[in-house]
MDAnalysis code that builds the backbone (N, CA, C; Angstrom):
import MDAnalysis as mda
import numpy as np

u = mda.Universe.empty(558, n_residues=186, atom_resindex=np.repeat(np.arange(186), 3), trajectory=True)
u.add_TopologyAttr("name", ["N", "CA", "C"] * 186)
u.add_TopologyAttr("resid", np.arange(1, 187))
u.add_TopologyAttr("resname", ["UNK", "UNK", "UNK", "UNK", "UNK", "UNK", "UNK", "UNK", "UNK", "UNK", "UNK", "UNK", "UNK", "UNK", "UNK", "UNK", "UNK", "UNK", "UNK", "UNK", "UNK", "UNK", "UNK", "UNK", "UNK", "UNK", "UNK", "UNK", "UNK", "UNK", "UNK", "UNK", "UNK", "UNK", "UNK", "UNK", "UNK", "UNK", "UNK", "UNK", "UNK", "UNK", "UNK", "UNK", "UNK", "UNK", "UNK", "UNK", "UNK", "UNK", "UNK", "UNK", "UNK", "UNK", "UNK", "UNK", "UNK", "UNK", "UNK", "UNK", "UNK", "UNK", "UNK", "UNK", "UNK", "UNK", "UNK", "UNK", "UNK", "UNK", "UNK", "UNK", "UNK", "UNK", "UNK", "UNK", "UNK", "UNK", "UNK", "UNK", "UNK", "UNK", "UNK", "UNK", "UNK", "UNK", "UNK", "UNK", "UNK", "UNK", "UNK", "UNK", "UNK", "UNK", "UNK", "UNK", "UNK", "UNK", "UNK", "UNK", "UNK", "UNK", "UNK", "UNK", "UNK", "UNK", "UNK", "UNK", "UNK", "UNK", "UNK", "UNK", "UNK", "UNK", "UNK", "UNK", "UNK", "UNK", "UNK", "UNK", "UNK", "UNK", "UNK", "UNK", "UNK", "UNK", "UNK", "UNK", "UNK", "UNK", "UNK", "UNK", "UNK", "UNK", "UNK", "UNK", "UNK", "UNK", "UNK", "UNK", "UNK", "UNK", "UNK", "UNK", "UNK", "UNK", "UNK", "UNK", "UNK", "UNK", "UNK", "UNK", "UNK", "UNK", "UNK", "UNK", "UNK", "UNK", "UNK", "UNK", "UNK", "UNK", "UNK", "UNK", "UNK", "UNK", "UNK", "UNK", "UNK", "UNK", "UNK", "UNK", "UNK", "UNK", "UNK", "UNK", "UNK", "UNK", "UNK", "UNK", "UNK", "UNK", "UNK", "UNK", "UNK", "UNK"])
u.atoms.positions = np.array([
    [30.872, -24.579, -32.080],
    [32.234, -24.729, -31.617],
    [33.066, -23.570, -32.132],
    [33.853, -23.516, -31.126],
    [35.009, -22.029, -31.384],
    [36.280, -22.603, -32.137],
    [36.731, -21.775, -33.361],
    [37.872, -22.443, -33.761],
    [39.363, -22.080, -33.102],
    [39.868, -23.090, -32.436],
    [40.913, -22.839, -31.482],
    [41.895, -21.501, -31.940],
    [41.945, -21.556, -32.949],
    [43.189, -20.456, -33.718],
    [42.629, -19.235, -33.085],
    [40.837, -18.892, -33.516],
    [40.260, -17.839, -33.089],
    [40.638, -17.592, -31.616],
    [40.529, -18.626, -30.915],
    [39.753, -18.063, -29.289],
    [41.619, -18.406, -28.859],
    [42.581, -18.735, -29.079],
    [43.896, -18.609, -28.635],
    [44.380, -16.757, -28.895],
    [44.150, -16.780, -30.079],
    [44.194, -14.782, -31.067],
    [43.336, -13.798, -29.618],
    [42.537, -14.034, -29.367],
    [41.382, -13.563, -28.809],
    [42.004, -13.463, -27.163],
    [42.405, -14.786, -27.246],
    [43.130, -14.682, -25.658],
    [43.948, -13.573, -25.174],
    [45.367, -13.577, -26.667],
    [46.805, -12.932, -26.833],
    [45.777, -11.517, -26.423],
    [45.065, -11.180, -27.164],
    [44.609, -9.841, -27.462],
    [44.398, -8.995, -26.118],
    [43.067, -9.888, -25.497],
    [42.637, -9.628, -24.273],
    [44.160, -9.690, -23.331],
    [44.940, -10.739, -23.361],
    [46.354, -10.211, -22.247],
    [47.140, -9.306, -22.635],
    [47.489, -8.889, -24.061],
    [47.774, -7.274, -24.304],
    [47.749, -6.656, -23.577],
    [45.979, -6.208, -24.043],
    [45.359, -5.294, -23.257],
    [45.365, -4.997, -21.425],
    [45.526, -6.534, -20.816],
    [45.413, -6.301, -19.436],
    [47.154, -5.904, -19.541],
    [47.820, -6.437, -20.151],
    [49.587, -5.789, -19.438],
    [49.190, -4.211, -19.814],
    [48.732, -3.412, -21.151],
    [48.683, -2.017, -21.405],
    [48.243, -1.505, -19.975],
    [47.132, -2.103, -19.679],
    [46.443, -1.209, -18.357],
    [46.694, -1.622, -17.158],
    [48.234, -2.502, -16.727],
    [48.386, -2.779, -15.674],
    [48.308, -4.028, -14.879],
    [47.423, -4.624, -15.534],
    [46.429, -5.334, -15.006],
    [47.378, -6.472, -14.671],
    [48.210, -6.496, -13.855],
    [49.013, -7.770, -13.841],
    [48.310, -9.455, -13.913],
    [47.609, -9.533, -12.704],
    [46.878, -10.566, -12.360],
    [45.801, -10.801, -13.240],
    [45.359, -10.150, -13.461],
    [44.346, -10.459, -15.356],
    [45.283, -11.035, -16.307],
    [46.286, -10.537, -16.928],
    [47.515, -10.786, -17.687],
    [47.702, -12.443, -16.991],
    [48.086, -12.668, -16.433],
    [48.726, -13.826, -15.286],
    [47.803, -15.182, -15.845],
    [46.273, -14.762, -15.403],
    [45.182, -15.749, -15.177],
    [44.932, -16.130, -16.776],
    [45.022, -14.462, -17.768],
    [44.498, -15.243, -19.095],
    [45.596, -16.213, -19.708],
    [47.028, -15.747, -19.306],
    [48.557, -16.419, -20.014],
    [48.145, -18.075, -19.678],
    [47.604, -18.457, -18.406],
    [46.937, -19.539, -17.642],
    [46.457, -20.431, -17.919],
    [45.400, -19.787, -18.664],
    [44.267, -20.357, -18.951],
    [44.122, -20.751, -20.613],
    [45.440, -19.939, -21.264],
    [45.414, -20.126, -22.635],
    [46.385, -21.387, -22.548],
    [47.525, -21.285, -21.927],
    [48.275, -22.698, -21.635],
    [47.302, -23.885, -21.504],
    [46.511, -23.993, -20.409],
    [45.725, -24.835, -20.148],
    [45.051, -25.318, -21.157],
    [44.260, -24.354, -22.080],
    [43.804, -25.193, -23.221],
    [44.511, -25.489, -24.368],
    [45.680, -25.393, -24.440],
    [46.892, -25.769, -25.189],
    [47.116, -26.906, -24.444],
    [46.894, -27.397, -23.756],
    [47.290, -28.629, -22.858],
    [45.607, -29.648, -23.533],
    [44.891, -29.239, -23.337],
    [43.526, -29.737, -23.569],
    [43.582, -30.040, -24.780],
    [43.982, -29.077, -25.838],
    [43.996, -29.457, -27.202],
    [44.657, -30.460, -27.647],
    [46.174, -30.451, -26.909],
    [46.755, -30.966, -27.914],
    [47.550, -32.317, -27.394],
    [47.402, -32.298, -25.794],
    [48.172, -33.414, -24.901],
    [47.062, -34.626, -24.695],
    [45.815, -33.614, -24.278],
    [44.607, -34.502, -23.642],
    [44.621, -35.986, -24.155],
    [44.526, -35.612, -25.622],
    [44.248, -37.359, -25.944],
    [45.246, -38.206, -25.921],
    [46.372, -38.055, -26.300],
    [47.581, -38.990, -25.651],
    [47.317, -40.339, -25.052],
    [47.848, -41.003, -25.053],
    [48.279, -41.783, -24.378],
    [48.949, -41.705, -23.077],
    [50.102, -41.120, -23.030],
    [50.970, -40.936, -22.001],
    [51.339, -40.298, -22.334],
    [51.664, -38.874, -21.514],
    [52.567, -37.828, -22.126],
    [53.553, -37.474, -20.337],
    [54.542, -36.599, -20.779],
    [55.118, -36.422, -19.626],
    [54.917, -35.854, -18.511],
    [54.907, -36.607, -16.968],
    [54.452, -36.319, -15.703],
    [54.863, -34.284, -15.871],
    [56.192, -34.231, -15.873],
    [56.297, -33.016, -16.136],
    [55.281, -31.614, -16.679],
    [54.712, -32.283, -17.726],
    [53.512, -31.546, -18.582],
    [52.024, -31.452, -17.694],
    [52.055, -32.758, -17.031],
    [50.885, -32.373, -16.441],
    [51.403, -31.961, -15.004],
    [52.219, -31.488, -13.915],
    [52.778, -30.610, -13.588],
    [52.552, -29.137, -13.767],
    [52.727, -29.238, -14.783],
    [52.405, -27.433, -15.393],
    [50.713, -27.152, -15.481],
    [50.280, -28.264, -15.595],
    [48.929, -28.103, -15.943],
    [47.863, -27.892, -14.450],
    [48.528, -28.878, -13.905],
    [48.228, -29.150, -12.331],
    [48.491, -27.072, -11.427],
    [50.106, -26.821, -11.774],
    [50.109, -25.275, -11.537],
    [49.405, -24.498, -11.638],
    [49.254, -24.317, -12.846],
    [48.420, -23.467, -13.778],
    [46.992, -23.300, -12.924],
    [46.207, -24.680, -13.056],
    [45.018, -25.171, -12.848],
    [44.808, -24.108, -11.292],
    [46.047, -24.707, -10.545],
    [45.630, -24.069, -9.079],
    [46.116, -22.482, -9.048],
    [46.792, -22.350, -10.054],
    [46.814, -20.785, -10.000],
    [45.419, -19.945, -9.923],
    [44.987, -20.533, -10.800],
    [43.983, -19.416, -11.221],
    [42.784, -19.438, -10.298],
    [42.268, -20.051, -9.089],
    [41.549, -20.000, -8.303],
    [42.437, -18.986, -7.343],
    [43.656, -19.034, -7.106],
    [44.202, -18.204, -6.599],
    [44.097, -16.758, -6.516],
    [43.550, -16.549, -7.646],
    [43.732, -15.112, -8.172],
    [42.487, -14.360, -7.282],
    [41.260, -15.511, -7.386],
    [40.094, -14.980, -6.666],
    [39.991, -15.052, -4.971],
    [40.876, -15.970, -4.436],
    [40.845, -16.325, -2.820],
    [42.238, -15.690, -2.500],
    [43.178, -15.333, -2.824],
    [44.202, -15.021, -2.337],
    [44.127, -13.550, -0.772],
    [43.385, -13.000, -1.695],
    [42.756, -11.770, -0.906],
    [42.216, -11.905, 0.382],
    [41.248, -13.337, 0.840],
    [40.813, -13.696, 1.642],
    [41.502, -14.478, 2.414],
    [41.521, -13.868, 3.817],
    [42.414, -14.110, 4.875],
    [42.070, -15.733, 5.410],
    [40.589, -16.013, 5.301],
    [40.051, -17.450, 5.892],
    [40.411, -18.453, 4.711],
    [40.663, -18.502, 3.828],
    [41.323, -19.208, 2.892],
    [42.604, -19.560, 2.618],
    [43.190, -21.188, 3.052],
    [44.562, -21.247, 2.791],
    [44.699, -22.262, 2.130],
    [45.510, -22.232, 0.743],
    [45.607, -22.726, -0.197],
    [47.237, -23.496, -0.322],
    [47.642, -24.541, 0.107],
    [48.912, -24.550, -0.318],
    [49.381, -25.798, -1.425],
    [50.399, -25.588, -1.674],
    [50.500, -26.644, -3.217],
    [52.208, -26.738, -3.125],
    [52.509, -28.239, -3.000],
    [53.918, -28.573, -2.860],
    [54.155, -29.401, -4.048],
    [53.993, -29.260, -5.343],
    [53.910, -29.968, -6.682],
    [55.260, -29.777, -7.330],
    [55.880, -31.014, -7.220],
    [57.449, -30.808, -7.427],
    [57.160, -31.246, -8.728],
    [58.279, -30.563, -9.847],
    [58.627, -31.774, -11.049],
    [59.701, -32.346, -10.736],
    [59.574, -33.539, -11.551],
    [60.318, -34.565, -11.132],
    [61.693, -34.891, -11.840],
    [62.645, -35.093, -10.850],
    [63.855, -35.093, -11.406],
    [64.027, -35.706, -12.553],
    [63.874, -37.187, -12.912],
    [64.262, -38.007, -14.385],
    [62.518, -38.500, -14.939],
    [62.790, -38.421, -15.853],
    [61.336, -37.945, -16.915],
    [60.799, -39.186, -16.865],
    [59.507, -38.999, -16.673],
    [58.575, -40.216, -16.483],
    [57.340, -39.713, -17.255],
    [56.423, -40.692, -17.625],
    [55.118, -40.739, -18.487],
    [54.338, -41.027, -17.246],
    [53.170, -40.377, -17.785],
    [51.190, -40.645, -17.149],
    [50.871, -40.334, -17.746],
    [49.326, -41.314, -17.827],
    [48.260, -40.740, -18.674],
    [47.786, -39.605, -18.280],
    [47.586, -39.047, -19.152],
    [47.255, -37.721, -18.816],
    [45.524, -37.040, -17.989],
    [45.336, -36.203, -17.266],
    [44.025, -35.482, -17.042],
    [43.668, -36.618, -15.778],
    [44.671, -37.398, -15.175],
    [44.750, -38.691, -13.795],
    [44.503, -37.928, -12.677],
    [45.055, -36.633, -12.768],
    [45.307, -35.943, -11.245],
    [44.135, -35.123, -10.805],
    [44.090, -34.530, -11.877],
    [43.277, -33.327, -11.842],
    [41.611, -33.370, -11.633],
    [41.438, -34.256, -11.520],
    [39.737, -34.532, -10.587],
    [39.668, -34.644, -9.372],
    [41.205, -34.807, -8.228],
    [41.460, -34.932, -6.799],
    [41.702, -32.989, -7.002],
    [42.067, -32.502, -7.925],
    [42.311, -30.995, -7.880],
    [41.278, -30.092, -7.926],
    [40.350, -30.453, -8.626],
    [39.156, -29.954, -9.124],
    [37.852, -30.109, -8.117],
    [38.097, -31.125, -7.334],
    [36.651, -31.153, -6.067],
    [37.761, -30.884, -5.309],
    [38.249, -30.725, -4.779],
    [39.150, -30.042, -3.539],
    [38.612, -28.786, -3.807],
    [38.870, -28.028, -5.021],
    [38.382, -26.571, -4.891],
    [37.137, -26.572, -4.932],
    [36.203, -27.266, -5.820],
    [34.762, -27.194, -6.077],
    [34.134, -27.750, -4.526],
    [34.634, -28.374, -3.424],
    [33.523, -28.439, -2.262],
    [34.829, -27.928, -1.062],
    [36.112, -27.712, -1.186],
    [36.605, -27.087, -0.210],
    [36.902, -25.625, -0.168],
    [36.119, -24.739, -0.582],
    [36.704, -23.346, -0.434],
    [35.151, -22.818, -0.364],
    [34.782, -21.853, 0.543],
    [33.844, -21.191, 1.017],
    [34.509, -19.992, 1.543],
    [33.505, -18.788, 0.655],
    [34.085, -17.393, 1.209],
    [33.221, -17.125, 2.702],
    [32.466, -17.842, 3.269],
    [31.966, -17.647, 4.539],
    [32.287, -18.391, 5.631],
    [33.079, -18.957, 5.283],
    [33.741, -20.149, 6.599],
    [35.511, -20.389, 6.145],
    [35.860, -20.279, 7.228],
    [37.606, -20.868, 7.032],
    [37.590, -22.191, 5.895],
    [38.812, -22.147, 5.230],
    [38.775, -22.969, 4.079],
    [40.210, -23.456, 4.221],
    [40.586, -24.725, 3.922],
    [41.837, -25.236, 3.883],
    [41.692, -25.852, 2.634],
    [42.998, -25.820, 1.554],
    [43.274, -27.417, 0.799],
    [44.758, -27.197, 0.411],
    [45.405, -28.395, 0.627],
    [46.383, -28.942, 0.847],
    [46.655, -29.638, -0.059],
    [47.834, -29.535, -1.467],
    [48.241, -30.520, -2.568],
    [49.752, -30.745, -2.288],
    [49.890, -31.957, -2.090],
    [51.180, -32.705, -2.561],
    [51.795, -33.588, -3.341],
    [53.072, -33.330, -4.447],
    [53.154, -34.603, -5.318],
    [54.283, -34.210, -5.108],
    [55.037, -35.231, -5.266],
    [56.483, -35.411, -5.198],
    [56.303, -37.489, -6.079],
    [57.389, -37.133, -6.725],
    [58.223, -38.885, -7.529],
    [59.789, -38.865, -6.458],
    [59.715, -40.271, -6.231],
    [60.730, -40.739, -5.847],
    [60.794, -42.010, -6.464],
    [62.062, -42.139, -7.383],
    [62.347, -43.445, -8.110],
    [60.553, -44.121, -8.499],
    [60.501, -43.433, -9.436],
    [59.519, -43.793, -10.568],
    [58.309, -44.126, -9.551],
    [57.890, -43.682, -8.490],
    [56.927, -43.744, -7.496],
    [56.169, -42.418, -7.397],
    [55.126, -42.163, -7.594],
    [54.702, -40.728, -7.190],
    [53.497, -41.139, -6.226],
    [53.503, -39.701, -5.247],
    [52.863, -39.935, -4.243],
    [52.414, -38.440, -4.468],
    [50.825, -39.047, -4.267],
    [49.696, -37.557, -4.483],
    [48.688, -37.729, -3.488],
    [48.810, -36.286, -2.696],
    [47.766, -36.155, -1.337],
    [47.379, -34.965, -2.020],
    [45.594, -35.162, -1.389],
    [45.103, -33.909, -1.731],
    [44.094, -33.784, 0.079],
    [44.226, -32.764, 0.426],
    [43.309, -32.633, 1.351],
    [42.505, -31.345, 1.547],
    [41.513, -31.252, 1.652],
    [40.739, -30.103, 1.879],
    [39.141, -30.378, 2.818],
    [39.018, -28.709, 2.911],
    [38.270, -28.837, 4.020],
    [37.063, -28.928, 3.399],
    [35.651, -29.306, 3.784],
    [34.451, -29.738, 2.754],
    [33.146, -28.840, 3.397],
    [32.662, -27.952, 2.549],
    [31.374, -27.416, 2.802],
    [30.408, -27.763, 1.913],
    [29.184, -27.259, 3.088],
    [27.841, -28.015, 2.238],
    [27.147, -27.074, 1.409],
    [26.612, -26.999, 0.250],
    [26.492, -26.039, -0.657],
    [24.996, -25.789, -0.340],
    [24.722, -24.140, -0.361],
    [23.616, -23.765, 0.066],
    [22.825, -24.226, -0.983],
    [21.413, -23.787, -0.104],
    [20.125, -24.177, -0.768],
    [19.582, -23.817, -2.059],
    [20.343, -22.918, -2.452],
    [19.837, -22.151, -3.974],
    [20.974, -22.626, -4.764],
    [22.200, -23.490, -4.404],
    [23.356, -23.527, -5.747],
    [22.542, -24.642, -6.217],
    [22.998, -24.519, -7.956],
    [22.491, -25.093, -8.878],
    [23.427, -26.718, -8.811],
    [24.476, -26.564, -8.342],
    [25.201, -27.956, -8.172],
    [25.355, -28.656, -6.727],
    [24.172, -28.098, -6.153],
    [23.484, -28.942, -5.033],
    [23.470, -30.345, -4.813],
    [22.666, -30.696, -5.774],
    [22.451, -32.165, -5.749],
    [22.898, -33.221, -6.559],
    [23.970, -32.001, -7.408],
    [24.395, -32.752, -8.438],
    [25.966, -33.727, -8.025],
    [26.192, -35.260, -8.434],
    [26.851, -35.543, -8.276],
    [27.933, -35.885, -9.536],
    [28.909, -35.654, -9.621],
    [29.606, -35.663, -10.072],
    [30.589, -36.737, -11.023],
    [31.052, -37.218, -12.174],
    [31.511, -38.778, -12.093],
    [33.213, -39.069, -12.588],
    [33.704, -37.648, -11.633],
    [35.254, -37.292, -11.697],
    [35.595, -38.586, -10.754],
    [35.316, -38.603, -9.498],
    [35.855, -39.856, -8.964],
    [35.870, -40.972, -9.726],
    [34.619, -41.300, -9.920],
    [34.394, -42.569, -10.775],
    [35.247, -42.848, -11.404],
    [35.320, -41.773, -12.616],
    [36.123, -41.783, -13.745],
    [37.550, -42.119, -13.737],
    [38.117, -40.929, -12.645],
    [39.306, -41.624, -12.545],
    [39.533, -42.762, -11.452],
    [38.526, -43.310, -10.939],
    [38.833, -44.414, -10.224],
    [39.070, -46.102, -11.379],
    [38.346, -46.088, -12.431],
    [38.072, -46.732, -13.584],
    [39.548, -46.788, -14.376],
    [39.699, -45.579, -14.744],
    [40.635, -44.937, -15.220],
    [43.045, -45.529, -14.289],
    [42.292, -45.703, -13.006],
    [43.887, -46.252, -12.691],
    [43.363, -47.861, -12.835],
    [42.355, -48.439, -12.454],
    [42.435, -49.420, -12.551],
    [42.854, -50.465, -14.244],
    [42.108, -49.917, -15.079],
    [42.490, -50.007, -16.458],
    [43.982, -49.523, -16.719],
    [44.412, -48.376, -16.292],
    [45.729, -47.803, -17.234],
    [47.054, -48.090, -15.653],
    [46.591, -49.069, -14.471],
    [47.410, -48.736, -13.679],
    [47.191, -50.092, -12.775],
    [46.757, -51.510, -13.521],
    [46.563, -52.416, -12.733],
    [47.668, -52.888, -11.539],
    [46.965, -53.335, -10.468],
    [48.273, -53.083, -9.629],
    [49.448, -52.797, -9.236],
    [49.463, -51.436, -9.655],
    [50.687, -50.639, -10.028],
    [50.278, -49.343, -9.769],
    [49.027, -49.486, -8.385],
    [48.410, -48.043, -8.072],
    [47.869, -48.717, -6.750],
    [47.497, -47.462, -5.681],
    [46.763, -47.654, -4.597],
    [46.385, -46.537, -4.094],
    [45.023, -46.415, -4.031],
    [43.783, -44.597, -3.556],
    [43.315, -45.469, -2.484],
    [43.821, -44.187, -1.733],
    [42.757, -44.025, -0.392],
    [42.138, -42.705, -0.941],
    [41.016, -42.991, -0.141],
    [40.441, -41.302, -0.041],
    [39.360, -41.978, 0.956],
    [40.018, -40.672, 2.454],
    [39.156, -40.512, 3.467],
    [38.195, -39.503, 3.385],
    [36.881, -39.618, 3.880],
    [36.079, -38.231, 4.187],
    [35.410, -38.370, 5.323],
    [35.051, -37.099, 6.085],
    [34.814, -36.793, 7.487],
    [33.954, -35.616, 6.866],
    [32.750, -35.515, 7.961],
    [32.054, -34.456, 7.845],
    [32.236, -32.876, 7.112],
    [33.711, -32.717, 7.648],
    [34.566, -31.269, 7.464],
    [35.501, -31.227, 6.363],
    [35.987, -32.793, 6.493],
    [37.606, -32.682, 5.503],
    [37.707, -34.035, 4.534],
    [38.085, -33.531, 3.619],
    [38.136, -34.644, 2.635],
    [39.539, -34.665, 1.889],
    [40.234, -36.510, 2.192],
    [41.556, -36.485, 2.139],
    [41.799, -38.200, 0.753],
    [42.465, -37.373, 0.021],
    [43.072, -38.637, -0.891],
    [44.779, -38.673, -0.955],
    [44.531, -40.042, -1.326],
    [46.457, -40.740, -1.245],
    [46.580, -41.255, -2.252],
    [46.773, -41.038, -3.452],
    [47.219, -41.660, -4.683],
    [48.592, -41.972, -4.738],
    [49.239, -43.162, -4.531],
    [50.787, -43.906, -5.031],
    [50.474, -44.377, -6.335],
    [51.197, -44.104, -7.244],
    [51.037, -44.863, -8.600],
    [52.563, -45.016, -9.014],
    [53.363, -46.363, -9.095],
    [54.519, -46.798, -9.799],
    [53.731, -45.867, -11.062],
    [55.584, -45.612, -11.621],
    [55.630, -45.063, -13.090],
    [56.204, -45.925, -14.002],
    [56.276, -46.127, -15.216],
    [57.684, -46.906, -16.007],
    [58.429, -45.755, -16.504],
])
């Protein structure tokens, strides 16, 4: 194991270096990604921390795939992730497995790619769509056959921390794969 102090030092260093040489979007992705595990370190276990926080995390998260598809014209990425006007709690790391297979089976640099994020709170209600388009992973990727237990997890996960006080859809179709998370807040 890496001691966080080290590999945060290590981060600063390396984004230095990319602002010295320009490097905007290097600079951008590492500032990113060091947030992010400042979020991992120190929010993750929580209990409830503020919708707001994971917001930033949710940003962040979709930034940085950005950095690599932006360039590519068959790839459209859009993200309508409001923070929310009066401060509300979630458990934290809830969202981000509808964020994480959206990119991990909807983006292909050889075929048109769509995914689509929306969250918006209205009076302690948040409403989260994720939609994206779904390709089948060639014959040589190593996460072929592997299935995954992010759904699961957070399917487990609202039912325990969100007893009827939540409702997921999630449609899938050959091409496109679509979720609806409503979850009341207190």
């Amino acid at each position: 194991q890496i001691n966080p102090h080290f590999l945060f030092n290590a981060l600063n260093t390396i984004y230095g270096t990319a602002l010295q040489e320009g490097a905007e979007r290097t600079s951008e992705g590492i500032e990113k990604l060091g947030d992010m595990m400042r979020f991992m370190l120190h929010e993750n276990m929580q209990d409830k921390i503020a919708l707001t926080r994971e917001v930033e995390y949710l940003n962040n998260y979709i930034s940085l795939p950005r950095l690599r598809t932006d360039a590519h014209a068959n790839i459209n990425i859009e993200a309508h992730v409001e923070q929310p006007v009066t401060p509300v709690q979630i458990a934290p790391m809830l969202l981000i497995p509808f964020v994480e297979n959206a990119f991990k089976h909807g983006i292909s640099f050889r075929e048109p790619s769509q995914i689509k994020i929306t969250l918006e709170v209205n009076d302690k209600t948040l409403n989260f769509d994720v939609h994206n388009s779904k390709h089948e992973r060639s014959e040589d990727d190593p996460e072929k056959n592997k299935s995954g237990i992010g759904l699961t997890n957070v399917k487990q996960r609202l039912q325990l921390l969100y007893p009827r006080r939540h409702e997921l859809i999630i449609r899938e179709t050959g091409k496109e794969f679509f979720v609806h998370l409503t979850l009341q807040l207190q």
